[in-house]
C-alpha positions as CSV (number, residue, x, y, z in Angstrom):
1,X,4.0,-41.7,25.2
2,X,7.7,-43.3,24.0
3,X,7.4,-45.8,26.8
4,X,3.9,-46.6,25.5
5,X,4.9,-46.6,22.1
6,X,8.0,-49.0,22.5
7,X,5.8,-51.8,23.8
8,X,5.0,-51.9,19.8
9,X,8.3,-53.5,19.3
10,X,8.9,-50.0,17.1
11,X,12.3,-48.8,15.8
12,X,13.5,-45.3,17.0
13,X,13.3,-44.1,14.3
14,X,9.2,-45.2,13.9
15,X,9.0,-43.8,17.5
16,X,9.4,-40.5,16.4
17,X,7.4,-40.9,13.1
18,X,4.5,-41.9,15.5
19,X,5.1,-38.9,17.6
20,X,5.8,-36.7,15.3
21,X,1.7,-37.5,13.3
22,X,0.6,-37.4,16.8
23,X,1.5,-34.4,18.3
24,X,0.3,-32.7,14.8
25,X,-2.6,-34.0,14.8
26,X,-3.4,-33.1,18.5
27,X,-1.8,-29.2,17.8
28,X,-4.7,-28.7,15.1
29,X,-7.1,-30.5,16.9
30,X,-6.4,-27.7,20.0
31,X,-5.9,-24.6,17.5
32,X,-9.5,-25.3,15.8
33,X,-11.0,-25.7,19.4
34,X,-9.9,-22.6,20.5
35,X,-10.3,-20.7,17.5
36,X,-14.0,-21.8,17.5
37,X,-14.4,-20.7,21.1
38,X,-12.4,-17.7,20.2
39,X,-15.0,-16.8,16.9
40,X,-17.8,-17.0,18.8
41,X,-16.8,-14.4,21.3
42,X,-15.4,-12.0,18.2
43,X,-17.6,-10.1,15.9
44,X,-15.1,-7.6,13.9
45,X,-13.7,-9.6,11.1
46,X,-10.6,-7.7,11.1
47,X,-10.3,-8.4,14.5
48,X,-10.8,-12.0,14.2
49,X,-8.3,-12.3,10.9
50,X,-5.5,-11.2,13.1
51,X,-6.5,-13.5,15.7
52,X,-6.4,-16.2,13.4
53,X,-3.4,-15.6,12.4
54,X,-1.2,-15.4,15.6
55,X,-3.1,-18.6,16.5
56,X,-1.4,-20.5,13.4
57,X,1.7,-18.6,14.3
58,X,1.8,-20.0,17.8
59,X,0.4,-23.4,17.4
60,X,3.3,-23.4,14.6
61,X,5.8,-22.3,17.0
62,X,5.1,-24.9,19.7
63,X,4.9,-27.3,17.4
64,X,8.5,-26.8,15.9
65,X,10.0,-26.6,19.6
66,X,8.6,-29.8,20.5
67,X,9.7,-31.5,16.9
68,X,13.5,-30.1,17.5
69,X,13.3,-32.2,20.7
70,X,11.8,-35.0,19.7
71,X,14.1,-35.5,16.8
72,X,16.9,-33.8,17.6
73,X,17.0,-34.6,21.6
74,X,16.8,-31.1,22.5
75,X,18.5,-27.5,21.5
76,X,21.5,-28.6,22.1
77,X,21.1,-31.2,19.0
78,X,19.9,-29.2,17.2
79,X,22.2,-26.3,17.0
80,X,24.5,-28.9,16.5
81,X,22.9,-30.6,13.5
82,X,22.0,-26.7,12.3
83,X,25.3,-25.9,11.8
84,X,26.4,-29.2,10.2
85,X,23.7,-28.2,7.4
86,X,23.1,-24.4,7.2
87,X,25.8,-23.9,4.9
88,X,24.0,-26.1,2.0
89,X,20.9,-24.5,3.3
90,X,21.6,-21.3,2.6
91,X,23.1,-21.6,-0.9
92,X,20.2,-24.3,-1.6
93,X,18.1,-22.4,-0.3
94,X,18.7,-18.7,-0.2
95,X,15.8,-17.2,-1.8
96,X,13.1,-18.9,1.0
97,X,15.5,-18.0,3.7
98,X,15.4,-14.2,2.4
99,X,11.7,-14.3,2.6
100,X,11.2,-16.1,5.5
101,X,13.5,-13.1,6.9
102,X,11.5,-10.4,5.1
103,X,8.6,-11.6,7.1
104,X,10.6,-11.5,10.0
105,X,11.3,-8.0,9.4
106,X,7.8,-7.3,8.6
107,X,6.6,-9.1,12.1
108,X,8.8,-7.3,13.9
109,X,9.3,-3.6,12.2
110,X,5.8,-3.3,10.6
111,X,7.1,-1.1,7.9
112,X,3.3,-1.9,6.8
113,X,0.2,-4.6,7.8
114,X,-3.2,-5.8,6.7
115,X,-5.1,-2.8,5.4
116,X,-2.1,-0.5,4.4
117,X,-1.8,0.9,0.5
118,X,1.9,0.4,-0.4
119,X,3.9,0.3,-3.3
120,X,7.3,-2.2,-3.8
121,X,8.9,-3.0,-7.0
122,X,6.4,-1.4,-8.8
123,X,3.5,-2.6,-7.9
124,X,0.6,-1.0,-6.2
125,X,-1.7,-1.9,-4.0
126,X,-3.9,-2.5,-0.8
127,X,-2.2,-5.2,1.6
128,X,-5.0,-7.9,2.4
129,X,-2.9,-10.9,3.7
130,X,0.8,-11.4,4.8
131,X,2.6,-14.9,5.0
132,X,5.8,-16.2,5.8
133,X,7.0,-16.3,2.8
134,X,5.3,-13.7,1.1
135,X,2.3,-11.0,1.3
136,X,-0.5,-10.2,-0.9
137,X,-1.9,-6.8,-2.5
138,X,-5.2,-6.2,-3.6
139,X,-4.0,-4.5,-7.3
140,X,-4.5,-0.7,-8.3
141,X,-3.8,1.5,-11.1
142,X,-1.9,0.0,-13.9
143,X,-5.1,0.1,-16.8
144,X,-7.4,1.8,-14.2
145,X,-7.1,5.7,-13.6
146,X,-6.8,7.3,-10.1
147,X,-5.5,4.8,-7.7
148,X,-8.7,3.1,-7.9
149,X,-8.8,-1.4,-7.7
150,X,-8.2,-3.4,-10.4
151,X,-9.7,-6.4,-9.0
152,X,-6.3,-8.4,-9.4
153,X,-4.6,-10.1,-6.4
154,X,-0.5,-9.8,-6.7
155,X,1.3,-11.8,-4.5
156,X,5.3,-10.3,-3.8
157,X,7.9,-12.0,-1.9
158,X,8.6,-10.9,1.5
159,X,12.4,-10.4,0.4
160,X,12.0,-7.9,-1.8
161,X,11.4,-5.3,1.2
162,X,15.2,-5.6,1.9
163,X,16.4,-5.2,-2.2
164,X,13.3,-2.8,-3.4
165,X,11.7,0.8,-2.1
166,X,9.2,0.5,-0.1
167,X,6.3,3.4,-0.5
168,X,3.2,3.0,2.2
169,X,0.8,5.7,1.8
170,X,-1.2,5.5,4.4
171,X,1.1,4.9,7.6
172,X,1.1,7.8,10.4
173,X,-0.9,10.2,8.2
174,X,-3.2,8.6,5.7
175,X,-3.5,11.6,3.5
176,X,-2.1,12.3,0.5
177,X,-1.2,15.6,-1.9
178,X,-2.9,15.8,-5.1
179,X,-3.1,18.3,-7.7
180,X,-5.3,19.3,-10.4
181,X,-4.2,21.5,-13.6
182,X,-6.2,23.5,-15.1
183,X,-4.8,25.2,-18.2
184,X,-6.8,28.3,-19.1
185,X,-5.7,30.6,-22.4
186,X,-3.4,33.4,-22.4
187,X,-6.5,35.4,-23.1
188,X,-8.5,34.5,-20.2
189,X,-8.8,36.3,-16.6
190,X,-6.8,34.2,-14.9
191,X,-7.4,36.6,-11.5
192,X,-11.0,35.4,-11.8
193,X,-10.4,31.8,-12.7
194,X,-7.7,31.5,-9.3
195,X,-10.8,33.1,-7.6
196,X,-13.2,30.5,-9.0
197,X,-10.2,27.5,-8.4
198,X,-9.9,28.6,-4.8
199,X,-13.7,28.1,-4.0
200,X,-13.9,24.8,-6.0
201,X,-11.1,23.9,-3.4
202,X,-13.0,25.2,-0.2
203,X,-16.4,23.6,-0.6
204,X,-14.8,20.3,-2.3
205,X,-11.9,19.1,-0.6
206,X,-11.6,18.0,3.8
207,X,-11.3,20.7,6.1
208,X,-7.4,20.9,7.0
209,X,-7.9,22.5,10.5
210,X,-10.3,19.1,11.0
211,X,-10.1,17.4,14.8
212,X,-9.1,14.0,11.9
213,X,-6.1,16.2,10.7
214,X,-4.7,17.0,13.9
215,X,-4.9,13.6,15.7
216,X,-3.3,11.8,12.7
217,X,-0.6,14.9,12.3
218,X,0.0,14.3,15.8
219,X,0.6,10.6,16.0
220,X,3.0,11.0,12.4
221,X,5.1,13.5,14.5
222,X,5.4,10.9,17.4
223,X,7.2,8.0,15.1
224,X,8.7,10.3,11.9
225,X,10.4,13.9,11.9
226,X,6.7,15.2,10.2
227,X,6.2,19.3,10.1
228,X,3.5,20.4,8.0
229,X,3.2,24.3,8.2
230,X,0.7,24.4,5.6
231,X,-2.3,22.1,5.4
232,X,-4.5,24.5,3.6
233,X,-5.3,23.9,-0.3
234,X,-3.9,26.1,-2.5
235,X,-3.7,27.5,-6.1
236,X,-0.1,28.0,-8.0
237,X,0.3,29.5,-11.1
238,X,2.9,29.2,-13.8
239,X,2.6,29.9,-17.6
240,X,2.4,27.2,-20.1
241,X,3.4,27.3,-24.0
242,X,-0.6,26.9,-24.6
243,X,-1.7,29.0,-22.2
244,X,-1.7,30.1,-18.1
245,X,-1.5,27.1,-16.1
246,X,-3.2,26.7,-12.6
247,X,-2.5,23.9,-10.4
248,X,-5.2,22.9,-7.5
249,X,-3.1,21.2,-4.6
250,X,-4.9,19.8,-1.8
251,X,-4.6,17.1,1.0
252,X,-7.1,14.3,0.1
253,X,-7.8,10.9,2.1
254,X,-6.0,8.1,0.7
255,X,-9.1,6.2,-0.7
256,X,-11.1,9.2,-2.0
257,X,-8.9,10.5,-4.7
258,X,-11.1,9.6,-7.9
259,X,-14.1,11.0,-5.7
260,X,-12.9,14.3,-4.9
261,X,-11.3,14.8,-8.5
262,X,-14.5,14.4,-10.1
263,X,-16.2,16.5,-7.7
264,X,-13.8,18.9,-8.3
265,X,-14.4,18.9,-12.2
266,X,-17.9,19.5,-12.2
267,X,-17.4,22.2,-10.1
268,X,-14.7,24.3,-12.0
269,X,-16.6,23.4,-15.9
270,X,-20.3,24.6,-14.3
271,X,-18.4,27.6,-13.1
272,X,-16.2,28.3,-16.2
273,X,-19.6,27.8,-18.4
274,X,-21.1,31.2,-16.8
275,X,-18.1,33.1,-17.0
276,X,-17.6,34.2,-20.6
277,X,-13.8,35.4,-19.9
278,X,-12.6,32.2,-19.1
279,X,-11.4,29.7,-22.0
280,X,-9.9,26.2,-21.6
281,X,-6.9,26.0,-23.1
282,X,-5.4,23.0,-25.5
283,X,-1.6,22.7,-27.0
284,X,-1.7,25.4,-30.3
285,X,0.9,26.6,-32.3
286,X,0.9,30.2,-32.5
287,X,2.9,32.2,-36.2
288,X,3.8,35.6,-35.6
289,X,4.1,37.5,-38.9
290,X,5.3,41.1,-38.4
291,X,4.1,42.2,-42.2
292,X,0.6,42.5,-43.5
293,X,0.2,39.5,-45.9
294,X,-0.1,40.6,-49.6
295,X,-1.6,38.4,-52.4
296,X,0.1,39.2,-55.9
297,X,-2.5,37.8,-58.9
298,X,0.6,36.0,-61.1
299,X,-1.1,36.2,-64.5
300,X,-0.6,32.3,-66.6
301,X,2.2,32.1,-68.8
């Protein structure tokens, strides 16, 4: 093609130019061949996002290693012109290089991917695209209760998984612990309502002993130091300054929290409605006054 291209009576320099729009325009000529070839073959659409992402990741790839040569007459020009420059780079610079290295981390460690809940600096949310530069969430909580979506998209820089903690809920074991108070009077039978709470839990929340609970407890032990002893819901009880507290604490899939709460609800209010020694509790103030009070008639002046 440079032979060809020098019969123009080009400069070097135009040489280059030419070949530079050229081999572009032939790399996304190819890419959206075989990515049409590819689509017809692939039904899953999660499937086919990831495909078509590592297809813009290697057609970028090739394309850079054939630019350093034509420009830069090989690797050996350009380390030499790379360290001639990277120290303005990185001070110019230093924000894009730290998230073009996040997303190296995050290519190469997959602290999460596409499809994981996670939560950074923050923010909360379901990962639905990553990038080289950064990687966007699919928003929950903040105004809306219970985990569930806000309908926002946030968009966080891939460097802030080196400066920020990273929470992923659902990698290895996507289940989480969740609790439910329920504060009852001191008056109440709390023995019955632990009895009640305790079969709210067993026909409300997943089966702990579940094939699903013991495949994904297996494959969390394989990659993390993960012993659960006790996967089976429980009630605790503690006393309150309104009343006798009693906590619900369950495992419940990471999506299905709002779900299962409600469920939950309606189970333990139809139940407390038919048992007449049982009584919600609500913060009160409680005056303890060890004489009988006595009400002296001051006749007027």
């Amino acid at each position: 093609m440079s032979e060809w291209l020098k019969d123009l009576d080009l400069s070097p320099a135009q040489v280059r130019l030419v070949e530079t729009v050229l081999l572009i325009v032939v790399v996304l000529i190819i890419r959206a061949i075989v990515l049409r070839i590819v689509h017809q073959r692939i039904d899953d659409a999660e499937v086919w996002f990831k495909t078509r992402k590592y297809g813009t990741y290697t057609a970028t790839a090739i394309t850079f290693l054939i630019l350093v040569n034509i420009w830069l007459g090989g690797i050996g020009g350009a380390l030499t012109y790379i360290g001639i420059v990277s120290a303005g780079i990185a001070i110019a610079l230093s924000d894009v290089l730290k998230n073009l290295a996040g997303w190296v981390y995050l290519v190469l460690r997959r602290p999460f991917k596409v499809g994981d809940r996670i939560e950074i600096d923050g923010r909360r949310g379901d990962v639905v695209d990553i990038r080289v530069f950064r990687f966007t969430m699919l928003e929950i909580g903040n105004w809306v209760a219970a985990d569930q979506s806000t309908g926002r998209l946030v968009h966080v820089p891939n460097g802030l998984v080196f400066t920020q903690e990273l929470h992923n809920y659902t990698e290895g074991f996507p289940f989480i612990w969740d609790e439910i108070p329920v504060l009852i009077t001191f008056e109440s039978d709390w023995e019955r309502c632990e009895e009640i709470l305790r079969g709210v839990l067993a026909d409300n929340t997943p089966d702990p002993h579940a094939k699903r609970f013991a495949e994904h407890m297996r494959k969390a032990s394989q990659g993390y130091f993960i012993r659960y002893t006790h996967l089976d819901p429980t009630v605790y009880l503690s006393v309150q300054d309104s009343g006798v507290l009693l906590t619900c604490r369950y495992l419940v899939p990471v999506r299905e929290r709002r779900g299962i709460q409600q469920a939950m609800w309606k189970a333990i209010l139809r139940a407390f409605a038919q048992e007449p020694a049982i009584d919600l509790a609500y913060p009160t103030i409680r005056t303890y006054l060890p004489d009988s009070i006595r009400i002296v008639d001051t006749p007027p002046d």
